[in-house]
ZAGUKE-402158 format. One record per residue: residue in one letter; x, y, z of N, C-alpha, C in turn. Coordinates in steps of 0.2 Angstrom, whole numbers. Layout:
BEGIN
+--------+-------+-------+-------+-------+-------+-------+-------+-------+-------+
: residu :   npx :   npy :   npz :  capx :  capy :  capz :   cpx :   cpy :   cpz :
+--------+-------+-------+-------+-------+-------+-------+-------+-------+-------+
:      A :     X :     Y :     Z :     X :     Y :     Z :     X :     Y :     Z :
...
+--------+-------+-------+-------+-------+-------+-------+-------+-------+-------+
//
This chain:
BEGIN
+--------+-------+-------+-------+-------+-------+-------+-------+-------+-------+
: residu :   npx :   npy :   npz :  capx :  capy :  capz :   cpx :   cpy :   cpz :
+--------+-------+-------+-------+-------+-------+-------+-------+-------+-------+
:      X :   400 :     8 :   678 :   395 :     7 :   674 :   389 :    11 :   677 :
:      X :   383 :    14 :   672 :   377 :    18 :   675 :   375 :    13 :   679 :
:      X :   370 :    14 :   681 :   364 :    13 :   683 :   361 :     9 :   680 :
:      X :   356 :     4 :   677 :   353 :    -1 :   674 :   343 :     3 :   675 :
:      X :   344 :     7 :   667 :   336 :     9 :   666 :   334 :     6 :   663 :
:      X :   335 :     1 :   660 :   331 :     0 :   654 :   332 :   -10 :   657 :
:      X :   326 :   -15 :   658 :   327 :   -22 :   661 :   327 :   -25 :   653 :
:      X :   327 :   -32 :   654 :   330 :   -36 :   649 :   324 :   -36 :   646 :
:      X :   316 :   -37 :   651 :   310 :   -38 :   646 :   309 :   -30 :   641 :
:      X :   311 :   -26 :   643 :   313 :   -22 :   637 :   318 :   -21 :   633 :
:      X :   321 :   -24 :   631 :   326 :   -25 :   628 :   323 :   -31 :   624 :
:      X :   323 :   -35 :   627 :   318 :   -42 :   622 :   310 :   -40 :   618 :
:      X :   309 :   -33 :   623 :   301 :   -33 :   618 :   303 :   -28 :   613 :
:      X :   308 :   -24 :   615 :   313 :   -20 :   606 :   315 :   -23 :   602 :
:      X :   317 :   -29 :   602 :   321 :   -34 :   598 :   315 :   -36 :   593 :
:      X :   311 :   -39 :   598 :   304 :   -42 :   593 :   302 :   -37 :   589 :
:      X :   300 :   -31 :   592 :   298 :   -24 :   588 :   302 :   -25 :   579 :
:      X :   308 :   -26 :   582 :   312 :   -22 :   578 :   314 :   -30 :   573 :
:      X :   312 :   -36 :   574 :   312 :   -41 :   572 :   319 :   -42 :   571 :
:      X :   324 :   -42 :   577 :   329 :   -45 :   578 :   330 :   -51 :   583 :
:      X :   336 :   -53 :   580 :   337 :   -61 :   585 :   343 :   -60 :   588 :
:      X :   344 :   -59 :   597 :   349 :   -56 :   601 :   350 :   -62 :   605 :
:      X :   356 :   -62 :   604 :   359 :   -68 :   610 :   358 :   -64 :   619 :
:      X :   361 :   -69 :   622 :   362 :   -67 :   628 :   365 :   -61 :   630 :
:      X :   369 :   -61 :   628 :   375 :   -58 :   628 :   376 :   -50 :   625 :
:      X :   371 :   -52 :   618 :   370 :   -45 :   616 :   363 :   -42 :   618 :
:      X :   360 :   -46 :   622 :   353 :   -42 :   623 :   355 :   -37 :   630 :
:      X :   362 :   -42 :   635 :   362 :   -38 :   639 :   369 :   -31 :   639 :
:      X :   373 :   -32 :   633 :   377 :   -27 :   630 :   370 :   -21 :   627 :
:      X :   368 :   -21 :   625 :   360 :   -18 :   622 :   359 :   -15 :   628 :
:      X :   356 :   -20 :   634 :   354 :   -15 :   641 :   357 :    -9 :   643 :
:      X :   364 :   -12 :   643 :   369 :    -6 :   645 :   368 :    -1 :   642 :
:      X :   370 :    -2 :   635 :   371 :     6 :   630 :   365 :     7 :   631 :
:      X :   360 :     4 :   628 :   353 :    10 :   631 :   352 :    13 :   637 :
:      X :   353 :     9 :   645 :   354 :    11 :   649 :   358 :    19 :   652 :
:      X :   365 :    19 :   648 :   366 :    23 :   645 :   367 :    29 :   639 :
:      X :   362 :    29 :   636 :   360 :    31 :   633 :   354 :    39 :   636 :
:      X :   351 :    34 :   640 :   346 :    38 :   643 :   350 :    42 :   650 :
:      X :   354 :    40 :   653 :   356 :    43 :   659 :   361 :    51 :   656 :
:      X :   364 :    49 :   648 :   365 :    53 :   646 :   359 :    59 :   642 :
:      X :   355 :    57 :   642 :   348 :    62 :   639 :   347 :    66 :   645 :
:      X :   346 :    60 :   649 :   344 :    65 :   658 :   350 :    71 :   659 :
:      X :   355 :    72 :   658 :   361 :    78 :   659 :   356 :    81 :   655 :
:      X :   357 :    79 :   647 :   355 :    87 :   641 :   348 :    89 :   644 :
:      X :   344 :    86 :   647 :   339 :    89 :   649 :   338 :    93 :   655 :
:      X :   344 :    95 :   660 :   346 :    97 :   664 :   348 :   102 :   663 :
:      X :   350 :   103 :   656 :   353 :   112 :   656 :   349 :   114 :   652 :
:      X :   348 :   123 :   655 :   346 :   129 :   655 :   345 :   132 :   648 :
:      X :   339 :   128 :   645 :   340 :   131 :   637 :   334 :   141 :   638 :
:      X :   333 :   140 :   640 :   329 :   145 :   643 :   331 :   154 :   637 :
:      X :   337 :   153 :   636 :   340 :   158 :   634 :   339 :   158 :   626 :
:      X :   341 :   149 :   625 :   341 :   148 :   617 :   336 :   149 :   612 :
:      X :   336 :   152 :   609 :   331 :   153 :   602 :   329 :   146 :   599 :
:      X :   324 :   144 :   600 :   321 :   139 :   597 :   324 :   140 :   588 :
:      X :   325 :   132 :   586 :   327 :   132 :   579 :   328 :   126 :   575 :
:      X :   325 :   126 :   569 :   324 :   120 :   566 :   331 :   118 :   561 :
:      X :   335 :   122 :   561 :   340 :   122 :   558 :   347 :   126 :   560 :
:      X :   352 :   122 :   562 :   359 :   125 :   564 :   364 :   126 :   562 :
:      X :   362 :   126 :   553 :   367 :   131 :   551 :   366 :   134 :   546 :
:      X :   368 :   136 :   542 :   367 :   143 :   535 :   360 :   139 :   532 :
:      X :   356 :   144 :   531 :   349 :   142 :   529 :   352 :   142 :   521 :
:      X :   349 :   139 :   516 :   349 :   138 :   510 :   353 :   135 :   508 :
:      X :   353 :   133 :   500 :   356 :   127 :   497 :   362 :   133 :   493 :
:      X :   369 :   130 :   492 :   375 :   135 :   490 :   373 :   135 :   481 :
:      X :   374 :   139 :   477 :   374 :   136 :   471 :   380 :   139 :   470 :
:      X :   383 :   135 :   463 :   386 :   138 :   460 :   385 :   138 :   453 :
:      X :   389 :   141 :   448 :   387 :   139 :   442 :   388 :   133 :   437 :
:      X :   385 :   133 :   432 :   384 :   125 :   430 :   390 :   125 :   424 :
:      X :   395 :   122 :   427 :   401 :   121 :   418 :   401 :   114 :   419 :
:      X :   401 :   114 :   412 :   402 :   104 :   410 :   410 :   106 :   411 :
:      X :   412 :    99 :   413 :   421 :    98 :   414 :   421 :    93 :   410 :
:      X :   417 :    89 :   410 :   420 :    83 :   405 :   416 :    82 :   402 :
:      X :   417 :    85 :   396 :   415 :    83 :   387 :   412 :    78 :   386 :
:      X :   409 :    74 :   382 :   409 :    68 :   380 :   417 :    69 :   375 :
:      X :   418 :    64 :   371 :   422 :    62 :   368 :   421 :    54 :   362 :
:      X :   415 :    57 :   360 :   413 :    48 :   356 :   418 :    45 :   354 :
:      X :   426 :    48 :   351 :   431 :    44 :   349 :   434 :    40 :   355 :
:      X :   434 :    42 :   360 :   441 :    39 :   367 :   434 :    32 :   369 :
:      X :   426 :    34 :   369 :   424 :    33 :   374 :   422 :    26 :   366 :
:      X :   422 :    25 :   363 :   422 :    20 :   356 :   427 :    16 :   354 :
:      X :   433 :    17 :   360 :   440 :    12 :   357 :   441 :     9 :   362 :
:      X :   436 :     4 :   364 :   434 :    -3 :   365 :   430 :    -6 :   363 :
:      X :   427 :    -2 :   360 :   422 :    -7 :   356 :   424 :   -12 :   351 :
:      X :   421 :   -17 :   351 :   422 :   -23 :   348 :   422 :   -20 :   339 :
:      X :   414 :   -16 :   338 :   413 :   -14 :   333 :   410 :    -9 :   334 :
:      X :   410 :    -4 :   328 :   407 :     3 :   328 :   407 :     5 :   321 :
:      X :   401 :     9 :   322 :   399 :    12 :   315 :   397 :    17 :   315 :
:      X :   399 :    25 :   312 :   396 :    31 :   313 :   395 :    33 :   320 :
:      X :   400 :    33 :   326 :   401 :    31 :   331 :   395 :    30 :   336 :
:      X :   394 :    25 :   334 :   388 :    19 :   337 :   391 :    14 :   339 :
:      X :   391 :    10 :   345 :   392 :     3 :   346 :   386 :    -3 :   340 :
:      X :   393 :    -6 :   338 :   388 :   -12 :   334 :   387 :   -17 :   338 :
:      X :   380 :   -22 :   340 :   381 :   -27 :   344 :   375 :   -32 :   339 :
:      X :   376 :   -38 :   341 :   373 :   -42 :   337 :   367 :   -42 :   338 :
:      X :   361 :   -44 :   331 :   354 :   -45 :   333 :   354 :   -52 :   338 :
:      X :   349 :   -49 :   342 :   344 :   -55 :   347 :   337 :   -54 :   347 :
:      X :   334 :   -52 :   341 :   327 :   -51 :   340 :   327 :   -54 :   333 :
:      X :   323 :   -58 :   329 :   319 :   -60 :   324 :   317 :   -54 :   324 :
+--------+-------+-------+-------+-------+-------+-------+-------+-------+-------+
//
């Protein structure tokens, strides 16, 4: 197991933040993976970006389009043969207003 960075009163003062309720047992499963969490930050921060092009995005800039074809029709007749009633392909439903 890592190293233990992160102690239980922070782990307890995240939970309240976050308005969670951690048992014992999760708050110190919590410790660990944050513990580790941060020991693995410290590696990435360890290598040499120095070379790399700063960049807000990594990968194909723009949104793809394609053309707009309808694929599915309506069909008033298929999409009206369950209706209980219909009229001039309208669903009939009963009044509920005076």
């Amino acid at each position: 197991m890592s190293e233990t960075r992160i102690n239980l009163e922070q782990v307890q003062h995240v939970a309240r933040l976050a308005r969670l309720e951690l048992t014992e047992d999760e708050e110190r499963h919590l410790q660990a993976d944050l513990s580790s969490i941060l020991t693995y930050i410290d590696k990435l921060n360890q290598l040499d970006t120095s070379a790399v092009e700063p960049t807000a995005q990594v990968g194909d800039v723009g949104t793809p389009m394609r053309e707009d074809e309808v694929t599915n029709r309506p069909d008033p007749d298929a999409m009206l043969q369950n209706a209980p009633a219909q009229r001039r392909h309208l669903v009939v439903v009963p009044k509920i207003i005076e």
